[in-house]
FITIGU-515188 format. One record per residue (C-alpha): residue number from 1; x, y, z. Coordinates in pm, whole numbers. Layout:
<atoms>
k NUM&xx X&yy Y&zz Z .
...
</atoms>
This chain:
<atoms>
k 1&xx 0&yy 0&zz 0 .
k 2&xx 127&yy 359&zz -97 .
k 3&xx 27&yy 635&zz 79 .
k 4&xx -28&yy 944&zz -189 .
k 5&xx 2&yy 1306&zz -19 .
k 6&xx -165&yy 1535&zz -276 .
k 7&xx -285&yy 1840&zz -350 .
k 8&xx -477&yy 1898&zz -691 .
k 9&xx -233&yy 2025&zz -897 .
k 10&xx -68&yy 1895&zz -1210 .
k 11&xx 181&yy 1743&zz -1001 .
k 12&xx -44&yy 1563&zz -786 .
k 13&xx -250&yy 1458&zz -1043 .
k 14&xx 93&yy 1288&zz -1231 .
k 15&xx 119&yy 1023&zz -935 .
k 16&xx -240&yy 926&zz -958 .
k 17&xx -235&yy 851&zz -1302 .
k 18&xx 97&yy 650&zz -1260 .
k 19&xx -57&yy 446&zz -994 .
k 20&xx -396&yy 390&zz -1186 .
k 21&xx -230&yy 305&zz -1497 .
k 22&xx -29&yy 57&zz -1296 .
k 23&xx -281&yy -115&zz -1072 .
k 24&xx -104&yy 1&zz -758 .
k 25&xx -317&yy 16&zz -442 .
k 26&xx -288&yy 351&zz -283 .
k 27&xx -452&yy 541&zz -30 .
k 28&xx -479&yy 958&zz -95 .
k 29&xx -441&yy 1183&zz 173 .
k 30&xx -492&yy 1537&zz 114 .
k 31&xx -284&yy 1811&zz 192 .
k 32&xx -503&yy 2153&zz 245 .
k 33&xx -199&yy 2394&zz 98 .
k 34&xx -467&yy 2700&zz 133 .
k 35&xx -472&yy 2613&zz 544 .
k 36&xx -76&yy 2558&zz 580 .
k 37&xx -151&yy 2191&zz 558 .
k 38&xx 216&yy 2142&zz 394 .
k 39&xx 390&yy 2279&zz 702 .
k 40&xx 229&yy 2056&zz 993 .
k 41&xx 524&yy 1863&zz 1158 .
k 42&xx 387&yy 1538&zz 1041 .
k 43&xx 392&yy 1625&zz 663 .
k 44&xx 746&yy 1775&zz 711 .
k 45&xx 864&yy 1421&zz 814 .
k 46&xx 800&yy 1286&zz 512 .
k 47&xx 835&yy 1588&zz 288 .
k 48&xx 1120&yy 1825&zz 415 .
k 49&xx 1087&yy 2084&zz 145 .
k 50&xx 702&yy 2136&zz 188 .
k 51&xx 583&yy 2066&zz -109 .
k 52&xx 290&yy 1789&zz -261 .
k 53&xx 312&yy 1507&zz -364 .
k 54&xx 476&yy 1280&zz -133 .
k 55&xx 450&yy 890&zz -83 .
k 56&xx 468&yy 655&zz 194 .
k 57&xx 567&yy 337&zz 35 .
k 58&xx 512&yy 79&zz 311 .
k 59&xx 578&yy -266&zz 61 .
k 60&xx 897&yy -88&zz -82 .
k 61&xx 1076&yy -385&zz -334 .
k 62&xx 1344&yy -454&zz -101 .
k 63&xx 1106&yy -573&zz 176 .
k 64&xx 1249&yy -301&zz 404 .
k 65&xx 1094&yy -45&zz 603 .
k 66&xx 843&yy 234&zz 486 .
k 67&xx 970&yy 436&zz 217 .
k 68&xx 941&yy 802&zz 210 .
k 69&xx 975&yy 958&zz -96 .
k 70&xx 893&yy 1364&zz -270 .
k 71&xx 913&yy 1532&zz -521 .
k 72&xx 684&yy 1414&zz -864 .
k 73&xx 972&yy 1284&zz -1091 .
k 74&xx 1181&yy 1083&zz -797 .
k 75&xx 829&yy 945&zz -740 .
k 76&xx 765&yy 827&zz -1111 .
k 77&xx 1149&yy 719&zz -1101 .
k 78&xx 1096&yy 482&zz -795 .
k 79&xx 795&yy 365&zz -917 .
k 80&xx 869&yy 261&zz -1255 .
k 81&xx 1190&yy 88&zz -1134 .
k 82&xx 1005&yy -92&zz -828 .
k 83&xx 691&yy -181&zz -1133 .
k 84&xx 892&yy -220&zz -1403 .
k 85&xx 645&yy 16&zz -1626 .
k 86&xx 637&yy 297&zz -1778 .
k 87&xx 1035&yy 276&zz -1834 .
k 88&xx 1197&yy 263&zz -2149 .
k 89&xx 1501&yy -14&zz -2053 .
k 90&xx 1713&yy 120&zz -2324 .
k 91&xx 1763&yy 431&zz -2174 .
k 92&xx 1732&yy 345&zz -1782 .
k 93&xx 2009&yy 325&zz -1563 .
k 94&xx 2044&yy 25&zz -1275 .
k 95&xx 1923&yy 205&zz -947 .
k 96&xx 2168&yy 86&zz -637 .
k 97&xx 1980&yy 239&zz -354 .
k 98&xx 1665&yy 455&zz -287 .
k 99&xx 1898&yy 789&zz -225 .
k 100&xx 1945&yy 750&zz -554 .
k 101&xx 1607&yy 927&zz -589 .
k 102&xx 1634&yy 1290&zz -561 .
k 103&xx 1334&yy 1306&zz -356 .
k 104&xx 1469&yy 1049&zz -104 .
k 105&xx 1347&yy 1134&zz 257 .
k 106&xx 1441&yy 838&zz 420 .
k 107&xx 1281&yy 548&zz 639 .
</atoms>
């Protein structure tokens, strides 16, 4: 299960159409940006820079611990490569470790 913090904005809306297209179950959780809903502590642990979306991968592909991950392409990144969709394999590079994500937040 991934949990999807979003707002409706083109960028929010890019995750859910990744995760529909690829059959992933997800729960959304909204983010109220007009009430300062990006700045609660809680967010902020899993989204440093304040900003939508954000995921909570919590059956990452290693079997580890929850996976926190932001920004909207480090998101599509660790998705395709943990799906295997959506990736053109000619062009991809192997990924080593989930800091290689840009958006990488920790566990």
């Amino acid at each position: 299960m991934i949990d999807l913090y979003f707002a409706p904005t083109p960028n929010g809306h890019k995750i859910t159409l990744f995760l529909e297209e690829a059959g992933l179950d997800y729960r959304l959780i909204k983010v109220d940006l007009g009430k300062g809903g990006q700045f609660r502590p809680e967010f902020l642990r899993i989204s440093p820079n304040n900003k939508i979306p954000a995921i909570v991968d919590h059956s990452p592909a290693d079997g580890g611990e929850p996976l926190s991950l932001f920004e909207s392409g480090a998101i599509l990144l660790y998705l395709a490569e943990k799906t295997g969709l959506f990736l053109n394999h000619e062009t991809r590079c192997p990924v080593n470790a989930p800091s290689h994500y840009s958006g990488y937040s920790g566990r």
